[in-house]
C-alpha positions in Angstrom: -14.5 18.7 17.9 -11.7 19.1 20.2 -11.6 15.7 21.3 -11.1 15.0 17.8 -8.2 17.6 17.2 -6.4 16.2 20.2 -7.2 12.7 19.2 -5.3 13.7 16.1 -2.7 15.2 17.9 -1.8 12.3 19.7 -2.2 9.9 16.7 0.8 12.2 15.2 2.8 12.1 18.4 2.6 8.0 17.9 3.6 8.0 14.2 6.7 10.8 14.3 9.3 8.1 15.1 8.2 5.9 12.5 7.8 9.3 10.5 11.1 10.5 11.3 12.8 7.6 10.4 11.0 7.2 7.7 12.3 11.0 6.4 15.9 10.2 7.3 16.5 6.4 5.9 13.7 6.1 2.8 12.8 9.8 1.4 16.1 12.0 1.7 18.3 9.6 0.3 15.4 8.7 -2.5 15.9 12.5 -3.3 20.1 12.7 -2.5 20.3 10.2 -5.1 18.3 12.1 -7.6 20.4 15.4 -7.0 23.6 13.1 -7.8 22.4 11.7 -10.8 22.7 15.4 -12.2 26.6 15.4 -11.4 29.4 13.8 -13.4 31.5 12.5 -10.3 33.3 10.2 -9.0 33.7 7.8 -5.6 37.7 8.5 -5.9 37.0 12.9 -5.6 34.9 14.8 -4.3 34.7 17.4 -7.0 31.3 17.0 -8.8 30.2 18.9 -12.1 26.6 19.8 -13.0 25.6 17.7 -15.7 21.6 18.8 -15.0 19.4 15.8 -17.2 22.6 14.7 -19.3 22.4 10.7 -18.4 18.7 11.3 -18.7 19.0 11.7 -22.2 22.1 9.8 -22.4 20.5 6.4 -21.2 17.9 6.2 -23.6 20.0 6.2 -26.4 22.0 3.4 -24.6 21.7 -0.2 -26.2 22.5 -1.8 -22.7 19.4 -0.1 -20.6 16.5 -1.2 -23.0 18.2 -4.8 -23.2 18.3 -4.5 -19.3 14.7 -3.7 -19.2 13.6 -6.0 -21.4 15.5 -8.6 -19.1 13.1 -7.2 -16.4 10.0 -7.3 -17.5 10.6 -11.0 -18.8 11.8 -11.5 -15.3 8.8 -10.4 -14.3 6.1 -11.4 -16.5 7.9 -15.2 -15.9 7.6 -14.5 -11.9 3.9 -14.0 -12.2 3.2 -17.5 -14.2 5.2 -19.2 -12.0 5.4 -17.6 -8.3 1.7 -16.0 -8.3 -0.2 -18.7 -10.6 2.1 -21.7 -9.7 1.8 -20.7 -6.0 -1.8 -20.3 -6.3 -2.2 -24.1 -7.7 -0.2 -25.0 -5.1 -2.0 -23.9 -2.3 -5.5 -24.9 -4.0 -3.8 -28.3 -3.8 -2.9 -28.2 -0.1 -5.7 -27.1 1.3 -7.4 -29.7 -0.3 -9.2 -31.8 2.1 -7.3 -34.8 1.2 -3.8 -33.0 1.7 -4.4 -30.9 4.3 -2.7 -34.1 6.6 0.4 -33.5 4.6 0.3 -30.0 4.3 2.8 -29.5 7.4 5.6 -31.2 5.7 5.1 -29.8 2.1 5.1 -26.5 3.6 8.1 -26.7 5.2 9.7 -28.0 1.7 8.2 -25.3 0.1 9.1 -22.8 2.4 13.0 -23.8 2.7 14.4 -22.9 -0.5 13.2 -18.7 0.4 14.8 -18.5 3.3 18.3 -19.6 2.0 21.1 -16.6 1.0 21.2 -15.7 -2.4 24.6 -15.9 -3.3 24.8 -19.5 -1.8 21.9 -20.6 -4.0 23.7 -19.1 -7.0 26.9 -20.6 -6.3 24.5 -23.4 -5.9 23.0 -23.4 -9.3 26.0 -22.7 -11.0 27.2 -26.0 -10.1 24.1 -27.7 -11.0 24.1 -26.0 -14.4 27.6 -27.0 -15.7 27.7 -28.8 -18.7 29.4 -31.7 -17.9 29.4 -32.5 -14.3 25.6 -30.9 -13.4 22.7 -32.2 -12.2 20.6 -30.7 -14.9 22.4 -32.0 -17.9 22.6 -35.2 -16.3 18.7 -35.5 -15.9 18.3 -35.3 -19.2 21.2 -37.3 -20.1 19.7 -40.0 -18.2 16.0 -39.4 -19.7 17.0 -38.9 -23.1 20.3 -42.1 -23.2 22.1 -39.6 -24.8 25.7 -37.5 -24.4 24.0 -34.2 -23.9 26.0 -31.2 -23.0 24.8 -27.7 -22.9 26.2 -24.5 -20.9 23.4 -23.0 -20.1 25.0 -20.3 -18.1 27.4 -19.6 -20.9 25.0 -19.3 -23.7 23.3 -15.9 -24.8 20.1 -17.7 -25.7 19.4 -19.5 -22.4 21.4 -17.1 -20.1 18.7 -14.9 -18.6 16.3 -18.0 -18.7 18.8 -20.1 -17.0 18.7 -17.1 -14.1 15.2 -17.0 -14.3 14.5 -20.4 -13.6 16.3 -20.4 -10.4 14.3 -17.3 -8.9 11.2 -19.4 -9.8 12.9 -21.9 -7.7 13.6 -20.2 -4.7 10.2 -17.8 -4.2 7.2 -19.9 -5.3 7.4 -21.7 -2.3 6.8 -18.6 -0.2 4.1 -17.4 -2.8 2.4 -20.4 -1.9 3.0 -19.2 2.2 1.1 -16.3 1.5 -1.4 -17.5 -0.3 -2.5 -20.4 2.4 -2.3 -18.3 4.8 -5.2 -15.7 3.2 -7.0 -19.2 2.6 -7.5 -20.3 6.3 -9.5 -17.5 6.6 -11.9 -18.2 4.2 -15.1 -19.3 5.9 -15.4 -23.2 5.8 -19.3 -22.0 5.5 -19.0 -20.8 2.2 -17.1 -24.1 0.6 -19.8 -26.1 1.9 -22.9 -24.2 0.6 -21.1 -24.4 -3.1 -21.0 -27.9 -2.2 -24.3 -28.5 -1.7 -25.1 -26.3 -4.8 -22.9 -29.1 -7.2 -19.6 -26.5 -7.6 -16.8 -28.1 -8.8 -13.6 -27.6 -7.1 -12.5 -25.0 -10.0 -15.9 -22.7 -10.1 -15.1 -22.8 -6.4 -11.5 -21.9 -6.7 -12.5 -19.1 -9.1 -15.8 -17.8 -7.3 -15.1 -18.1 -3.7 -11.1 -18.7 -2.8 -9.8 -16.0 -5.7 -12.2 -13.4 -4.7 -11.6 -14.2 -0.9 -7.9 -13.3 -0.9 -7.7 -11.2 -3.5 -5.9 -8.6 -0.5 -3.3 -11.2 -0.7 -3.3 -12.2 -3.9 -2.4 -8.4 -4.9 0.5 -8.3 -2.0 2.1 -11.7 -4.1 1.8 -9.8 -7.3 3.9 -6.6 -5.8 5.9 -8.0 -4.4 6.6 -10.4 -7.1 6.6 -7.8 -9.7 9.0 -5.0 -7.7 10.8 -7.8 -7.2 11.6 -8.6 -10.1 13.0 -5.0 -11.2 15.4 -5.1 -8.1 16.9 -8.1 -9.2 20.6 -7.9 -9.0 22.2 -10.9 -6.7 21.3 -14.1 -8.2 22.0 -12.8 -11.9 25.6 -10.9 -10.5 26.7 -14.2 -8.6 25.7 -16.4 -12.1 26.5 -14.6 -14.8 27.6 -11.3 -13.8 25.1 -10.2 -16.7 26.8 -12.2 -19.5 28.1 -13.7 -21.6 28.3 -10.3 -23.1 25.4 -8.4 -22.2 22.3 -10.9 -22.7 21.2 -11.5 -19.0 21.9 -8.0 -18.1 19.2 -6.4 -15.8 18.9 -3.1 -14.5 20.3 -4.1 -11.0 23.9 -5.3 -12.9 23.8 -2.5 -15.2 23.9 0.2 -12.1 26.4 -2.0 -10.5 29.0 -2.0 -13.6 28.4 1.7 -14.0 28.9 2.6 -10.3 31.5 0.0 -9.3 33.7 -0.8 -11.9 33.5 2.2 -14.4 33.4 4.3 -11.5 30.4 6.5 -13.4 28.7 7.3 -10.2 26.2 9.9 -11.6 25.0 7.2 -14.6 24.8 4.7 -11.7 22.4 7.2 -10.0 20.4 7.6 -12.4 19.5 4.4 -13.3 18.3 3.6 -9.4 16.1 6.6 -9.8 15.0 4.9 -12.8 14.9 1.7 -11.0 12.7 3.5 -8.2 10.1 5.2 -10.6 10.0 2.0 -12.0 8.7 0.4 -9.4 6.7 2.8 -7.4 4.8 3.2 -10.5 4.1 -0.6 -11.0 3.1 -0.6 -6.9 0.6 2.5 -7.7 -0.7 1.2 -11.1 -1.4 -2.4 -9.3 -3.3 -0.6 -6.1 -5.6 1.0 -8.1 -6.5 -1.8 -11.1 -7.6 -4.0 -8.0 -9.6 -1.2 -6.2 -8.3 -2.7 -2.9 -9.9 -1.5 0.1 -13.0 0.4 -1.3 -14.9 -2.2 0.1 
């Protein structure tokens, strides 16, 4: 018993740094920044007035927040199709036994576009997307032989989609990382037995590979997901939410409210919101997929 008290002991004495910087850089200003959403203030004074719940109640009556948040989750659900099922195809494919000679090369193509800065890869995309001069218009200018034209940045219908699309872009490739990486480990042992049983290649992908890496497969799907609600370059540097409102997110939204209207207790509130947000969809996913019971 008291080697076990001591061993606890000293199992605290190796965690308080990480503890203590833990306390001072991720929880005290997760709870400063609560106690500032309940003051009306500004970055320009440093009086404050006690406004308690008031931008609480005020943001759910505010148009902007709940087109915001539907901007999200469509960011989101999107991001799953694409990063977590795309990526998983995609790494199905490469480790293939037939492409596993090329699977150097096409991870490194894969890989790049993640590792790029997100404001270069939005200037980046802004280019490719104008309407005359782009790359994407002028694909389908030269599949369709017609003059086609569209601003796809500049158009309230394809905005948000436009944005979307790039993000798809950029992260699938690292998706698909992750998701060869949990695959390697799966015993070649088991691939051959369903061989020799008559498995097809998508039983096996469904019966042995999904249910091998499911660990991972739940990291790609938080991070994808949380992701996805703390979106804020990509859309800032291309549309800066617009045209009017229509690829507004939640990220763009604080950033207007805090930086330009100079409403810093409304900008607070929505990161809280922001933070509840997602530490609800990390919490929720942990316990639909049971992870580590087993």
């Amino acid at each position: 018993m008291l080697n076990l008290y001591a061993n606890k002991r000293l199992a605290l004495l190796y965690l308080s740094p990480a503890l203590l910087i833990m306390a001072v850089f991720v929880f005290y200003p997760i709870l400063l920044n609560f106690y500032y959403s309940m003051f009306e203030w500004s970055s320009f004074s440093i009086n404050k007035v006690f406004v308690g719940l008031k931008y609480y109640r005020e943001i759910f009556t505010d148009a902007d927040f709940y087109t915001s948040i539907k901007n999200n989750v469509l960011y989101a659900v999107i991001s799953l199709i694409f990063q977590v099922g795309g990526g998983l195809i995609l790494a199905a494919i490469l480790e293939d036994k037939y492409m596993k000679k090329f699977q150097p090369f096409f991870r490194t193509v894969l890989f790049m576009p993640s590792i790029l800065s997100l404001a270069v890869v939005g200037m980046l995309w802004q280019i490719l997307y104008q309407p005359d001069i782009g790359m994407v218009n002028g694909i389908i200018r030269a599949l369709s032989h017609s003059n086609f034209s569209f601003a796809w940045l500049s158009d309230e219908r394809t905005a948000i989609y436009a944005v979307i699309a790039v993000s798809q872009w950029q992260f699938t490739g690292y998706i698909t990382m992750l998701l060869l990486v949990a695959m390697h480990k799966v015993p070649e042992s088991l691939y051959e037995a369903a061989h020799l049983d008559g498995a097809s290649r998508i039983h096996t992908l469904f019966h042995i590979t999904i249910p091998q890496i499911k660990e991972m497969l739940l990291v790609a799907v938080t991070i994808t997901t949380v992701g996805a609600f703390k979106v804020f370059e990509e859309v800032y540097v291309m549309t800066t939410g617009g045209p009017g409102n229509s690829s507004d997110v939640l990220g763009t939204m604080l950033y207007r409210s805090g930086f330009r209207n100079d409403e810093m207790g409304y900008a607070a509130t929505i990161a809280t919101i922001i933070f509840i947000i997602t530490l609800g969809l990390s919490l929720l996913q942990i316990k639909a997929s049971k992870t580590g019971r087993e």
